[in-house]
VEXKEVEX-711006 format. One record per residue (C-alpha): x, z, y; residue in three letters. Coordinates in steps of 0.25 Angstrom, whole numbers, plus 5000, padded with zeros to 4 digits. Layout:
XZYALA
...
//
This chain:
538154595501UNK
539654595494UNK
540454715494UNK
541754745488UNK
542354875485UNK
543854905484UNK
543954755478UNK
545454735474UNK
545954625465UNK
547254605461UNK
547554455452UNK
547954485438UNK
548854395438UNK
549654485449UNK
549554605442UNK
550654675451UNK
550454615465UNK
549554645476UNK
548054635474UNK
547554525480UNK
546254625483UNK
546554765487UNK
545354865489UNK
544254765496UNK
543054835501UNK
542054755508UNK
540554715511UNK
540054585515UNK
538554575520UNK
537554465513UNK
537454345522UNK
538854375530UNK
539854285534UNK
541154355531UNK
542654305532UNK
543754345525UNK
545154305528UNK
546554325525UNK
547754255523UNK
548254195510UNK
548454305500UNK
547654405505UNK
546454415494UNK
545454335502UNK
545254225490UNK
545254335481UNK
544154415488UNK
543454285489UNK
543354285474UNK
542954435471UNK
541954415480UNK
541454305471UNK
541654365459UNK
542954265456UNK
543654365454UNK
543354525448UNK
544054625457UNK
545054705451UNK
544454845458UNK
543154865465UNK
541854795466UNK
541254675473UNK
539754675473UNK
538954565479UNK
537454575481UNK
537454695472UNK
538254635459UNK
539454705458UNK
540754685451UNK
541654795449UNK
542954785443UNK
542754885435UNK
541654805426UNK
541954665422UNK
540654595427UNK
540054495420UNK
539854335421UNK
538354365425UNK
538854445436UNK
539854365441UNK
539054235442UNK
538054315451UNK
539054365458UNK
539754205462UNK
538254175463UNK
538054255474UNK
539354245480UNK
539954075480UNK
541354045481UNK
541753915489UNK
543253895487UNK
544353825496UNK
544353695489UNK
542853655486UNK
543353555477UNK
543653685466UNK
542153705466UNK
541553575465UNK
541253515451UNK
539953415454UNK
539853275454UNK
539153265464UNK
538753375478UNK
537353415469UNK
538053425457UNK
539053515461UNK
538153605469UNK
537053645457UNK
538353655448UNK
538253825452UNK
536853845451UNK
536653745437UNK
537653875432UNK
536653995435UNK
535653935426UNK
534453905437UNK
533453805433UNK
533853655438UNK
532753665451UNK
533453795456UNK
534653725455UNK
534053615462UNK
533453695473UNK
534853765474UNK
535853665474UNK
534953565484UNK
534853705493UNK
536553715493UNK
536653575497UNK
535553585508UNK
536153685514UNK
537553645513UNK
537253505520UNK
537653435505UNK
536353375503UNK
536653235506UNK
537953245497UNK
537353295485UNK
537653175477UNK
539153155483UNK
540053185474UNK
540853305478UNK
542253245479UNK
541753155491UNK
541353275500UNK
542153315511UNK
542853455512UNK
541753515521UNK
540653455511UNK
541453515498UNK
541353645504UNK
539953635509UNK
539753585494UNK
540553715488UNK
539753805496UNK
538253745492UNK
538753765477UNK
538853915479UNK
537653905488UNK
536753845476UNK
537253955469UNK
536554065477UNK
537454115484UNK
537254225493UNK
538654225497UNK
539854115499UNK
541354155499UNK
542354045503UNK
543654055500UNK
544553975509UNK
543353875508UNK
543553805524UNK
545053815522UNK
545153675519UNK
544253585525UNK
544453515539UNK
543853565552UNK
542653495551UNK
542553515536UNK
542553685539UNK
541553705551UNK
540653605541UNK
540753715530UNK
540753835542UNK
539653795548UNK
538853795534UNK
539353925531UNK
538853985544UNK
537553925543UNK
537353965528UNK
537654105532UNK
536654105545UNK
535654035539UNK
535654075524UNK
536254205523UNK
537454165515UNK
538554255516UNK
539854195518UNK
541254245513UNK
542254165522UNK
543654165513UNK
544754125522UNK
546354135531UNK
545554065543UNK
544954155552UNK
544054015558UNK
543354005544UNK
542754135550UNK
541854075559UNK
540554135559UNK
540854245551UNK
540454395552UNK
541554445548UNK
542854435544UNK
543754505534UNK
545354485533UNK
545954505519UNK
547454535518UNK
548254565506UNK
546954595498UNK
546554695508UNK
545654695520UNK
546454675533UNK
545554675544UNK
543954645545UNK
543154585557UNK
542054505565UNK
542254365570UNK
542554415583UNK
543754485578UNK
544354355575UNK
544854295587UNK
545254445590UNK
546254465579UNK
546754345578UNK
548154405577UNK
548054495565UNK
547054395558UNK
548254305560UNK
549154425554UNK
548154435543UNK
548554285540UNK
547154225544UNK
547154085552UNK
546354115565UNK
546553965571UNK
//
């Protein structure tokens, strides 16, 4: 599981302003579905990034499937690459992440970095493009995919990583219609079927669907905390928490 215990971060480039992170205690179960929401500004994307190890909090500790960070100790590369290899990051634009000539390529770029031998990386990378339903495109190059399938694609990269959890930040917030229920649906299934534990990073209260829970961050703090069926309940201060609920 990942737990986090009085996280607070503060940019050092803002040495006087707010922390963007203030005193964030939490757990999330392995193989959970979990939203976390907020408006612009209120430390979402920066929790996105301590969860992943992006970023080092300035107080507290993150651990995630018994590695620990502490902000007291300054951790070490080894340790922070177990730690992104256990949780994946899929950004808002996949475009940032994609750096393959071709769908294969860009997929076994992650595991060809943890020094496995080239069937391992095989068996991985054909595994992630299996499950993510990239198998046919695996010789496209990655410019020619559409939204959806350039998501799907930045999702089977940390995938073939061996991941055991997946945070996206804002990943859904610019794909069409079609495009998000394509990379929900997957999602959903992925977290049925395979255990994957999901981090939903976003301001839109319908990237929540199917989740188990739901967390709204505002002003770096931890505003309010529910199941799904609490969202069509508290429309009205989700709303006030500047979270899109239609």
């Amino acid at each position: 599981m990942i737990g986090l215990r009085g996280v607070r971060f503060r940019y050092p480039d803002n040495p006087e302003g707010n922390a963007a992170l203030s005193g964030i205690d939490l757990d999330i179960a392995d193989g959970a579905f979990t939203a976390i929401l907020g408006a612009a500004g209120s430390g979402k994307s920066t929790l996105a990034k301590i969860l992943d190890a992006l970023l080092i909090p300035t107080a507290g500790t993150v651990s995630v499937d018994g590695l620990v960070i502490d902000s007291a100790a300054r951790p070490t590369g080894e340790l922070l690459m177990k730690v992104r290899s256990t949780v994946g990051m899929v950004f808002q634009n996949p475009v940032n992440q994609i750096i393959g000539d071709t769908v294969e390529q860009d997929v076994a770029y992650g595991p060809s970095n943890l020094g496995l031998d080239h069937a391992e990386i095989v068996r991985r990378t054909d595994a992630a493009l299996r499950t993510m339903g990239l198998g046919e495109l695996r010789l496209r190059n990655p410019a020619h995919l559409s939204g959806g399938q350039m998501q799907r694609l930045a999702i089977a990269g940390a995938l073939a990583m061996g991941t055991r959890h997946i945070v996206l930040d804002e990943s859904l917030s610019m794909l069409d219609p079609q495009g998000r229920d394509e990379v929900l649906a997957n999602l959903r299934r992925l977290n049925r079927e395979e255990g994957l534990g999901i981090i939903m990073i976003s301001h839109d209260a319908r990237d929540c669907t199917g989740c188990d829970r739901f967390i709204v961050l505002d002003k770096g703090r931890i505003a309010m905390e529910g199941c799904p069926e609490d969202l069509a309940l508290k429309k009205d201060v989700l709303r006030a928490l500047g979270v899109r609920t239609c």
